[in-house]
N, C-alpha and C positions, 0 to 999 in steps of 0.2 A: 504494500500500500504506500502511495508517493503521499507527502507531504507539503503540501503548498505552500509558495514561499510568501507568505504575510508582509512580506516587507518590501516590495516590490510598491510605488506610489502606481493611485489612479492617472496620474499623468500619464506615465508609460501605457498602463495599461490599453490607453485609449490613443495612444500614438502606433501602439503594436495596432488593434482593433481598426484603426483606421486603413492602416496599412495589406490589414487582409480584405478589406472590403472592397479596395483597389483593385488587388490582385483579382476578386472573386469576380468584381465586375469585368475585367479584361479578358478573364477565362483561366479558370487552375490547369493547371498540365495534373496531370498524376500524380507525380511527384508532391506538387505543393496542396494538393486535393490533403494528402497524408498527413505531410505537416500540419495543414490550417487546423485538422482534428485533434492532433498530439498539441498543438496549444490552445484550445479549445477547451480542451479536459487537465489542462495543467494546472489553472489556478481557478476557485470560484467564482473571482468577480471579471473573468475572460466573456465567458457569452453574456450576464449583465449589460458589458460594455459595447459588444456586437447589436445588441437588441436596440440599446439605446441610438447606435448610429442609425441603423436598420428606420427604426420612426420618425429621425429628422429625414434622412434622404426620400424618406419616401412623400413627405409635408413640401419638401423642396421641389419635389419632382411635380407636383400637383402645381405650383405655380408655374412651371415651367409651360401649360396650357391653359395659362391664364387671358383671357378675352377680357377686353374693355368694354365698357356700356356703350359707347358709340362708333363700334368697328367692328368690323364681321372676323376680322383674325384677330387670333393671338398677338400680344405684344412682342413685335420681334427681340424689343433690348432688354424683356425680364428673363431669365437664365436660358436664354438660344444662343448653343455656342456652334461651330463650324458642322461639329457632325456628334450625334446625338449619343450618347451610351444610356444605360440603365440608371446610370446616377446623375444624369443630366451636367456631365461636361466630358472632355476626350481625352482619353487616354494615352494616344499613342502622339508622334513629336514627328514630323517630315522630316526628312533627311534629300539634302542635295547634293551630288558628288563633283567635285571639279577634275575636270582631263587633266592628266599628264601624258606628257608628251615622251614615245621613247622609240629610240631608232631604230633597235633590231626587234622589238618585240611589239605584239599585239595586246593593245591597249584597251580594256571593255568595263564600263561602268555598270553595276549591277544594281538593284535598290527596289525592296519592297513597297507599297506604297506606305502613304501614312498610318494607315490602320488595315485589319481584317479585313476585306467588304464579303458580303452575304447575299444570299438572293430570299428574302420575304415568299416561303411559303403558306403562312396563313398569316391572321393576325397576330400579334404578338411573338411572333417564329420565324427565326433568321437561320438558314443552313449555311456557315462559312465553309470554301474550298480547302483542303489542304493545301499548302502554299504551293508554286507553280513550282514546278520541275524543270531546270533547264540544261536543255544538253551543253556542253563548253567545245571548244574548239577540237578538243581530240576525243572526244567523244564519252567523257566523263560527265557525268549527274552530280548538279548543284542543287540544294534544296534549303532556300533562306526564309528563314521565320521572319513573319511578321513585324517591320519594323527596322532591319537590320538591313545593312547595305556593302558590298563588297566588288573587288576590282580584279580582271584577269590580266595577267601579263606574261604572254608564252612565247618563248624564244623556239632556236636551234636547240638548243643545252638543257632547258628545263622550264616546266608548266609553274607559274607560281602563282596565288591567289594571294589578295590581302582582305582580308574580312574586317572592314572600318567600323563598324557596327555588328552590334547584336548576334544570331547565333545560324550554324550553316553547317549543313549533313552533304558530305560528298562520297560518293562512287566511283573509285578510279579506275581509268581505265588502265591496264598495264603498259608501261613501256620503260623499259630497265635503261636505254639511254636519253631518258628525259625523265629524272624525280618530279614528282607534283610536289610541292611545296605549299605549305597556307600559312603566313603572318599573322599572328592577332596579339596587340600590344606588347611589340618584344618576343616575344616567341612564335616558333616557327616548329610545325608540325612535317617531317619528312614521311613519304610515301611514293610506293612504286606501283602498285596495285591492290587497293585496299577498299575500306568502307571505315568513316569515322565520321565525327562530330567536333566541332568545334565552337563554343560559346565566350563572347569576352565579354567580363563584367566589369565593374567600375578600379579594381584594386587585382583583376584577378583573371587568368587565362583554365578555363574547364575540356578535357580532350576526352572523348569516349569513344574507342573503337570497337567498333561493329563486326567487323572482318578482319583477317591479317594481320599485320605488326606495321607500328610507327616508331619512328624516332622523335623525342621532344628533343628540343635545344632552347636553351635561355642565357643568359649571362650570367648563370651561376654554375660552377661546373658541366662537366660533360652529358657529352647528349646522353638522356634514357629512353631504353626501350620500353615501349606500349604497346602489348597483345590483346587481343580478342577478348572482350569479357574483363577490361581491366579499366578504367580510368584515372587520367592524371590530371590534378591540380596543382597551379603554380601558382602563386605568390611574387608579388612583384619584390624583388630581392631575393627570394627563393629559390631552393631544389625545389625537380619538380617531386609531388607526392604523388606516387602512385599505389593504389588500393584494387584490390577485385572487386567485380560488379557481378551479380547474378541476373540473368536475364530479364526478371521480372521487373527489377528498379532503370534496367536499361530502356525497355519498354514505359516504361512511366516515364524516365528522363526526354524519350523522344515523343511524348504522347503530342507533341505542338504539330507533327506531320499530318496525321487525322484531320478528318471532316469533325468539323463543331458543330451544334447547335445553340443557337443563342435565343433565349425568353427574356422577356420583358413582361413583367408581374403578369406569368399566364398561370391559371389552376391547372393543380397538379392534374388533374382528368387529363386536363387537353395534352399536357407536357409527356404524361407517360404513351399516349395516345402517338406523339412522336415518335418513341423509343420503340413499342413496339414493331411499328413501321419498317425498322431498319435493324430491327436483332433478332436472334434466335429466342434469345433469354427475355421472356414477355414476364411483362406487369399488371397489377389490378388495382383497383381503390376497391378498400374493404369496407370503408364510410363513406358519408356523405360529408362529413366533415375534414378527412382525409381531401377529398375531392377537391374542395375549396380553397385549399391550403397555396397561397402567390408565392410561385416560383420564378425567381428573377436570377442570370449571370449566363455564362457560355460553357457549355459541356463537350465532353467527347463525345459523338453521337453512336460509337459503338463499344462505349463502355458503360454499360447499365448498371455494373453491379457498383463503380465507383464512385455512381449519381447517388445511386442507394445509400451507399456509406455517409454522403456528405445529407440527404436526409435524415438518416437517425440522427446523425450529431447535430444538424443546425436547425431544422424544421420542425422536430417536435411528430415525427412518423416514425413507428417500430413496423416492421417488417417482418411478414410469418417469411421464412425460403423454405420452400419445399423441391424433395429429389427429385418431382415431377408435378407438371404444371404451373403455373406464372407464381413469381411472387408476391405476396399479397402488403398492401400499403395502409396502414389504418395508424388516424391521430392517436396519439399519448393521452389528448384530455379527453377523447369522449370514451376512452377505455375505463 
């Protein structure tokens, strides 16, 4: 049994709470789906502070279709910002890339848009693409998450990317006399024919491979190897660290590749009504109260069981699962 730590202020608390609300609006990968729950259940006054953002955002959001007495629309300058999300302002930040110019090699600017976009299948229900797939000059698979922006530059000698932003899953094609190379702040991931992952964060270079072996190189001692089922962490000053990864957390790490679905305070009816649609593993409302229940953020649209999860812990639904037919979804209070 953990012990909460009581001495943690309401400040933080609600700096951390805010922080996941962010996240939750833009869409959790798997990975932070996990976490959001492990800090959730860590302290008492963690979902308090969730609930409480949860009521203002949602008071905010209600102005945000706010109509005047003598105009047929909404007032465009009370909270309408460029492009809409669930909390009424945007999340993600454009990026512009400038040319460089270079003599022997081919020069390509790469760049997600500003945000996800989605195509509106019903009301309240946005299906986002997995990010576009692009073949590269030798005939290697680039695949950049939402956001992120990156640059090709392929000689005689060698393939090199630099990934200026955010995070980029490549496919290499073989060719033992020309290494692919990717840069991401200071380090440089080597590869001849492989599959890995490279994400840059603010303080910090993330390498997860998929396939094959890499070489890390930084400016801290010699290059390390990075196999299959392993990922390395580097630190800006740093060796790199490298640790084993079991397939399942690898799969949650890449869950950004996946089709989304994104709800805008829809009931749960209609939302599972989605899921079934596109999975094996079907759901029910066991209530009517169940039923009712506003479901708002971006999901994975072929992970069912890990919507489920983030229902018992944030929504107030226990869940019968049974070894055969749907699982059944029923409120906590009318039980």
């Amino acid at each position: 049994m953990s012990i909460p730590d009581n001495s943690r202020s309401e400040e933080t608390i609600a700096i951390e709470a805010a922080d996941w609300v962010a996240r939750r609006d833009r869409g959790l990968t798997a990975a932070e789906q996990d976490a959001f729950l492990q800090w959730l259940h860590s302290h008492p006054h963690h979902r308090q502070a969730l609930t409480r953002l949860d009521r203002a955002w949602s008071a905010l959001d209600s102005l945000a279709a706010w109509q005047p007495a003598d105009g047929a629309q909404p007032n465009p300058d009370l909270l309408a910002p460029p492009r809409t999300s669930g909390r009424g302002f945007a999340w993600w930040t454009s990026f512009v890339g400038v040319g460089v110019a270079a003599s022997i090699a081919l020069v390509v600017w790469h760049g997600s848009s500003s945000g996800p976009e989605g195509i509106t299948v019903a009301p309240g229900v946005r299906v986002i693409a997995r990010p576009e797939r692009q073949a590269l000059a030798d005939g290697s698979i680039a695949e950049l998450n939402h956001g992120g922006r990156f640059e090709v530059a392929f000689d005689g000698t060698e393939r090199r990317v630099r990934l200026r932003e955010g995070e980029l899953h490549v496919t290499v094609v073989k060719d033992a006399a020309r290494p692919f190379l990717v840069e991401a702040g200071g380090v440089t991931v080597r590869a001849v024919g492989t599959a890995f992952n490279v994400r840059r964060e603010r303080d910090s270079v993330e390498v997860i491979v998929t396939e094959g072996r890499v070489q890390v190189e930084s400016s801290v001692g010699a290059p390390v190897p990075v196999a299959s089922g392993e990922r390395a962490r580097i630190a800006a000053g740093a060796r790199p660290l490298v640790t084993p990864t079991d397939a399942m957390a690898i799969t949650r790490e890449l869950a950004w590749r996946g089709v989304r679905l994104e709800f805008e305070a829809l009931p749960l009816e209609a939302v599972v009504t989605e899921f079934n649609l596109r999975n094996a593993r079907q759901l029910a409302i066991g209530d009517a109260a169940a039923g009712r229940v506003k479901v708002a953020g971006t999901f994975r649209a072929d992970e069912p069981e890990a919507f489920v999860r983030l229902l018992e812990a944030s929504f107030g639904i226990a869940v019968d699962r049974t070894a055969t037919g749907p699982w059944v979804l029923r409120s906590v209070a009318a039980r």
